[in-house]
C-alpha positions in Angstrom: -11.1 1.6 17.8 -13.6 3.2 15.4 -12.4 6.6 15.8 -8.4 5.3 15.1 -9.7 3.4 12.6 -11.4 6.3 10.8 -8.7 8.8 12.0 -6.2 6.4 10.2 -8.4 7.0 6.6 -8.3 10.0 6.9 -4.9 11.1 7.6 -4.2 8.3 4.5 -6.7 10.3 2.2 -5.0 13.2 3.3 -1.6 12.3 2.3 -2.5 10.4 -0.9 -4.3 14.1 -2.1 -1.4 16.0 -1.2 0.6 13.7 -3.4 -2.3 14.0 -5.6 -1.2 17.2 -7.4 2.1 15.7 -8.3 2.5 13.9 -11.8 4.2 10.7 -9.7 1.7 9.1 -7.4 2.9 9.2 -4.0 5.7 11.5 -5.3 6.0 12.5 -1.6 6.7 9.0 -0.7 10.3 7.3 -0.1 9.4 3.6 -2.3 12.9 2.6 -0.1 11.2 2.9 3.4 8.0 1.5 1.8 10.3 -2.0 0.6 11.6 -2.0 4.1 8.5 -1.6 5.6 6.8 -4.3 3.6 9.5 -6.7 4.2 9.4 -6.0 7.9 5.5 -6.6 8.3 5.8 -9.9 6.4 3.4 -8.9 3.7 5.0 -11.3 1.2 4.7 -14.2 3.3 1.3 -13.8 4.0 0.5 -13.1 0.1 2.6 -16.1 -0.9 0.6 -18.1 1.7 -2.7 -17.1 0.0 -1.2 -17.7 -3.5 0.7 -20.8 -3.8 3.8 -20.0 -2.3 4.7 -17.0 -4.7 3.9 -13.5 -2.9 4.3 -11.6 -6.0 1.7 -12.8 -7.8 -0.6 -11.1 -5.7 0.1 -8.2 -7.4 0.4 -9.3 -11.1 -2.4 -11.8 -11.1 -5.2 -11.5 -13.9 -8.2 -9.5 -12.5 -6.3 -8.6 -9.6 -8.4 -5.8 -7.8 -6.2 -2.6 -7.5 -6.8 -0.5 -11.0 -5.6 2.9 -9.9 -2.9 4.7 -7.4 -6.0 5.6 -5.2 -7.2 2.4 -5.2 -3.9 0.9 -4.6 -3.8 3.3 -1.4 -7.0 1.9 -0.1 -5.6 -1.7 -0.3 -2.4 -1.5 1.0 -4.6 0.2 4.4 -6.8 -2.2 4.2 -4.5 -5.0 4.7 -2.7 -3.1 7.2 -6.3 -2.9 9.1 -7.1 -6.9 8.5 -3.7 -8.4 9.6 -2.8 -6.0 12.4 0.6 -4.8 11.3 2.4 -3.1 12.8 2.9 0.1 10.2 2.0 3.6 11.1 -0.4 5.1 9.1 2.2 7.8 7.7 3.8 4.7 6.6 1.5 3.3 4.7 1.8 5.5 1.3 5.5 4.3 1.6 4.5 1.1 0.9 2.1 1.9 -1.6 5.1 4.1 -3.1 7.2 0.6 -3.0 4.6 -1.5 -4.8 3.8 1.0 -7.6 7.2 1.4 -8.5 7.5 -2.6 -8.0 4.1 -3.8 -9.6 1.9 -1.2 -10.7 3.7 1.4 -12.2 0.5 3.8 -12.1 1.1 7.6 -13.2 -1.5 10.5 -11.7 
């Protein structure tokens, strides 16, 4: 499980420094596979169940963790890795592409 895990990190660093050189974070990244994929792993429902019953404000909340595209990366694998869903790890800069665009709105 280690090794997956830490095979999954890196293939994610790998893909989030290729995208790296571009002026759009995760400019390689489809944000309309990422909304799909979000939807489909119920990441709303478990946000809104954390925040009151509005998912969103997970992501627009004051002092709310995620400053940069990087770190942004890092969370959206890292809840991937705490709730078990089921997203690829190619998949998961689609959904970080989704909740810049969304949210964030970070530029490299």
């Amino acid at each position: 499980m280690m090794r997956l895990t830490t095979a999954c990190g890196m293939l994610v660093a790998a893909l989030w420094l290729s995208a790296a050189a571009q002026a759009e974070p995760f400019a390689k990244a489809d944000p309309r596979i990422g909304e799909k994929l979000h939807a489909e792993a119920k990441c709303n429902a478990c946000h809104a169940s954390r925040m009151g019953g509005d998912g969103g404000r997970m992501y627009t909340r004051p002092g709310h963790k995620v400053k940069d595209a990087q770190g942004l990366l890092k969370m959206v694998q890292f809840c991937v890795d705490r709730t078990g869903a089921m997203v690829f790890p190619e998949d998961v800069v689609h959904i970080a592409a989704y909740l810049n665009r969304q949210f964030y709105k970070f530029q490299q």
